[in-house]
Every structure is written in C-alpha cells, then in structure tokens.
N, C-alpha and C positions, 0 to 999 in steps of 0.2 A: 246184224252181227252178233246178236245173243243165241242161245240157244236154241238146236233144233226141237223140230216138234215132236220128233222122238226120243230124245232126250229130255226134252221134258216133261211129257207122259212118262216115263220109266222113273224120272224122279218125282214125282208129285204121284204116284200110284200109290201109296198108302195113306193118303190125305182125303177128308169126304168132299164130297162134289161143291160145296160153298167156301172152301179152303183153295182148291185146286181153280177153281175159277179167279179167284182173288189173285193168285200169284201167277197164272197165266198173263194176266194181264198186267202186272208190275210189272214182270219181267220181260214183255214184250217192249213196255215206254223205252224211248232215251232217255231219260232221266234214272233209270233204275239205276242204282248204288249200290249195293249190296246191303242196302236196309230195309227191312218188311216192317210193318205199322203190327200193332199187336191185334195178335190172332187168336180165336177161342179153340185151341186144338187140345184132345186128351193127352199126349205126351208130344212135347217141343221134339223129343228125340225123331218123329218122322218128317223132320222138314231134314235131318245129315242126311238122305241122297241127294237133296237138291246142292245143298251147300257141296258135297262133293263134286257134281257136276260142274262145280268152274275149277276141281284140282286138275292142274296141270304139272303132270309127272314123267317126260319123257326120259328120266334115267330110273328111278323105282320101280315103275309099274303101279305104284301102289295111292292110287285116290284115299285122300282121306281130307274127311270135313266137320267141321264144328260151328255152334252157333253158340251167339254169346247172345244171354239179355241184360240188357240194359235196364236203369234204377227208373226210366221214364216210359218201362214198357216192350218199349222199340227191339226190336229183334233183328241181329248182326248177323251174316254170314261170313265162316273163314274156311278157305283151301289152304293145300299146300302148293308151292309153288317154286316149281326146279327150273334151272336154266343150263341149256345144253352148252358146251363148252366153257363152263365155270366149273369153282372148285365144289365139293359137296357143301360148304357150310353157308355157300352162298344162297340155299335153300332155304324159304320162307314155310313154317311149320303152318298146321292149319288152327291152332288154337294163339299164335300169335293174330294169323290174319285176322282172327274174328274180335278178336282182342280190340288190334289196333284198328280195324274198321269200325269200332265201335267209340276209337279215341277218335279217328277224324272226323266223326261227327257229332264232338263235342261232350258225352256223356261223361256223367261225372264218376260214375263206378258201374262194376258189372254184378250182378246181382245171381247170378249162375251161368253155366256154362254147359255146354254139348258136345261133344265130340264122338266121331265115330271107330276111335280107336284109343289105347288107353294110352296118356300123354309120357310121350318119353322124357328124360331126366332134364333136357334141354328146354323143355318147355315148361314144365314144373318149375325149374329156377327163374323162369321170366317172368312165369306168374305169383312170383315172390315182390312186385315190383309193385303190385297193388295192394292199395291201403288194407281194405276187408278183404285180402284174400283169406284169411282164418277162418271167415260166413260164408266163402262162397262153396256150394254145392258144386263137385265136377263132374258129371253124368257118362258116363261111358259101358258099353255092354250090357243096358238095364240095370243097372247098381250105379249110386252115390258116396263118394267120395267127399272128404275134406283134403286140402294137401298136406297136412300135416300128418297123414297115414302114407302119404302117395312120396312125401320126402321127408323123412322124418329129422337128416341131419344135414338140415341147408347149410348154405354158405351165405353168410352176411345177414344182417341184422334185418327184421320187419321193418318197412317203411311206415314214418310216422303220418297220421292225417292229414292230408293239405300237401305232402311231400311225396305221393307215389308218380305212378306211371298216367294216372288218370286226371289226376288231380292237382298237380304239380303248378307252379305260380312260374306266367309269363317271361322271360327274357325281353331287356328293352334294350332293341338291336336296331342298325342303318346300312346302308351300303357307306364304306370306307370312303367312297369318291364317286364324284361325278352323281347325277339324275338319274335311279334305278328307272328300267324302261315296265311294263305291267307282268311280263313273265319272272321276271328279276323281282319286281315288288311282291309278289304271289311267293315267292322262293323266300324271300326272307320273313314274308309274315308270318309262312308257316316256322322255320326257324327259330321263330321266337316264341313257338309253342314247344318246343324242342322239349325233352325230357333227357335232360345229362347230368344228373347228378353227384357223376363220379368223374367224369372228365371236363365237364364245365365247357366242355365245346359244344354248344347248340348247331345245328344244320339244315336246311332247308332245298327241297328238290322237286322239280316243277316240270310235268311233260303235258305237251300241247297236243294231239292225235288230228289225222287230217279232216276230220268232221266238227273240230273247232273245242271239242273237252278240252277241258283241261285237269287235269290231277296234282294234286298238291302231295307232301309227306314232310313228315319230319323225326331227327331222330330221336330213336328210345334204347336206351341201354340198360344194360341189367349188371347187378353188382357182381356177375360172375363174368362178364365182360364178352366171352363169344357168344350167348345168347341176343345179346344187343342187336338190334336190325339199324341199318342206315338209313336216310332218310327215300333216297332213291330207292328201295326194297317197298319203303310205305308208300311210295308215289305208285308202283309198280303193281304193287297188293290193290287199289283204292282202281287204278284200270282194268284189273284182271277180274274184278266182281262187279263190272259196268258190262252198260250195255255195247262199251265202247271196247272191251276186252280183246277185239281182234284188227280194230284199228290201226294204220300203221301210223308213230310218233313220227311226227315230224321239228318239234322244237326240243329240247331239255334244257334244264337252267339249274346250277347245283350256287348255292348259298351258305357260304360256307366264313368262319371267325378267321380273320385275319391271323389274330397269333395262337391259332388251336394247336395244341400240343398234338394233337392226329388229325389226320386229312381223310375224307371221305371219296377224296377225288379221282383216285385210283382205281377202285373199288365200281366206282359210279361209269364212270367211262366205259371199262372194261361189261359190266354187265350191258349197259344200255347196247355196247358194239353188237353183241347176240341177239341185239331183239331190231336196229333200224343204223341208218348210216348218217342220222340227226350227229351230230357233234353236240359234245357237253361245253354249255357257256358256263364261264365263274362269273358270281360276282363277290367281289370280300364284304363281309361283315365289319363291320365295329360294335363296341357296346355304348350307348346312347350317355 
C-alpha cells in the first residue's frame, strides 16, 4: 500500500544510488513511519519530492512537502493533506506534518526545516510554537531563512523552554468511568501529551486500520488559535506518511476532557465520515 515504483523512482531521482537504495527499502517495510535514520546527503533539500509524494491534495492541485530534522539526527517527512467534502481549514499544511511527525515521535526540538514552497502566514505562526524557533533555519527555494524575517509582526508572545509545542510537560489524565478498553487507553495517553496551552483542553485520537496499525495523535494549538491542528488531524497525518496510508480504518476512539471549554468532537466525526464508515467512540477524560 506505499508507493509505486514509479513514483518512487521520480521522487528519489536526484538522490545518489546508496541514498536511493536506502529509502527504497524503508519505504517498502511496514513499519515505515514517515521517519528516515540519518542520511549523508549534500542538501536535505532533495529528499522534498519524496516527502511530496505522500501530499494528498485533491481540492489544490498543489503537492507540497517538507522535511524537518530533528536534534537526534532523525529526519521527518511532512505533506499537505486536504480532505474532499470538508471545509478548506480543515487542511493539514505540509510543514506542520513534518513538524508534528517529528513530535509523535518524541523529539525534543527541530533543528531545521525544508519545505518545498515558501511557508504561508498560517504556518509561520504555528511555528512560533516552538521554543528555538529563533535558530531554526527554514530552507525553501535554495535560500535560508529565520522566521523572524518570514513574520516579522507575530501574534503572541515566544514560547518559554520546557513550554513549546515540542517540549511541553505531560498532562496527568484518566478516563472519567468505567475500565478504558487498549484503543481508549492508546487515545488518552496520547492526550496527555496533548500541547493546549491556551485552552487547557488536552485531546487524544486513535485509529485502528484493517491490517492491525494503529495511529495515535494528539492536540497542538497555536496562540493564534486557527492554526492549531486536532488531535484526529495528527492521527490522520501519522497514517497518511505510513506504510498503511491507504488502508481502510476500521476503529476510531476520540479522548476527549470532560469539562473542555471546546469539543473536538464535531470536527473529528465529520472528517473521519470522508475517509471510512468506522463511527467515532468517546471516552471522557478527567484530570488525575
């Protein structure tokens, strides 16, 4: 279910033949994630047609891919990611995916970034959300950027250390009632990695595919508030750079604060109806 082989040859074509083998063969496992081990390449910038190769854009037209690295090395892929009968904002950027693929699997900052388009105003304020964004290089069109040229009159204050998108400290959360079953417990762990700063409602979304994945997400918002992705968006982002990417979900489980001043529940339903005819389970949150 990953990519053809012509597709993949068109995106690995400017890669030398010990690079291009290497990623032929991640990308073939099940297990591919949308993370690559670090690579000896002259510029990171020609691995964006691969990362484009998972945008999925049928209302745009317009493929666009970024790669984030990570402070441990590890090299992230992010697409963009539209969904046909949703509204436009419910569009996943490709410099958040590569972002938050790089939070769901743990890193603790990102250290630069790639993209193969220059990041619109939407995505600049999201990446206001991490701590060193001030050091991070943004790479786009063979030039280097910082964002403080790219946005010069943001909105809301720098995130302090220990307090971003990356780096942010645990929520200690339970299911309100009753014995969470392991898709529910999956749904609320992640949740408690949740990044809500500003609404303090942590979120957790968990889809099962019928080859047995399973994909976690959780939410991240930004101090500008429509930027923020839900948790179901990061679960959705974290399938759509697998090897499972074309799988059809068969479970969803949304994990969600009993007394959240906003519901991601709406939002969650609605998108997942466009992709599978799984029903979204709740389970409520409490704080521990």
């Amino acid at each position: 279910m990953t990519l053809t082989d012509s597709e993949l040859e068109h995106a690995l074509a400017e890669l030398d033949a010990a690079a291009m083998t290497h990623l032929h063969t991640a990308i073939r496992s099940p297990d591919f994630n949308g993370q690559i081990g670090a690579l000896t390449l002259k510029d990171l910038a020609s691995l964006l047609p691969l990362a484009k190769a998972f945008s999925v854009h049928p209302i745009s037209g317009i493929p666009v891919g970024a790669v984030a690295v990570g402070q441990s090395g590890q090299l992230y892929l992010g697409a963009n990611l539209e969904f046909i009968g949703m509204p436009l904002h419910a569009t996943l950027h490709a410099e958040q995916s590569a972002v938050l693929n790089a939070w769901m699997h743990d890193e603790k900052a990102v250290v630069s970034l790639y993209v193969s388009e220059m990041p619109c105003g939407h995505c600049r304020q999201f990446l206001r959300e991490l701590t060193n964004i001030k050091s991070v290089p943004i790479h786009a069109h063979g030039k280097s950027h910082k964002l403080e040229a790219l946005l010069p009159y943001a909105f809301g204050e720098t995130r302090p250390q220990g307090h971003g998108l990356l780096d942010s400290r645990p929520f200690s959360l339970d299911a309100a009632q009753g014995l969470p079953n392991i898709l529910e417990r999956r749904a609320i762990n992640a949740a408690q990695r949740s990044y809500t700063p500003y609404s303090q409602s942590p979120e957790g979304f968990t889809l099962e595919c019928l080859d047995g994945r399973v994909f976690s997400g959780r939410a991240a918002e930004c101090a500008a508030f429509n930027p923020s992705v839900p948790s179901v968006l990061v679960a959705l982002n974290q399938r759509n750079l697998s090897f499972s990417r074309k799988v059809t979900i068969t479970h969803a489980t949304q994990a969600k604060l009993a007394t959240s001043t906003n519901s991601p529940l709406a939002f969650a339903r609605a998108i997942i109806r466009t992709l599978s005819k799984a029903p979204v389970k709740v389970v409520q949150m409490e704080a521990k």
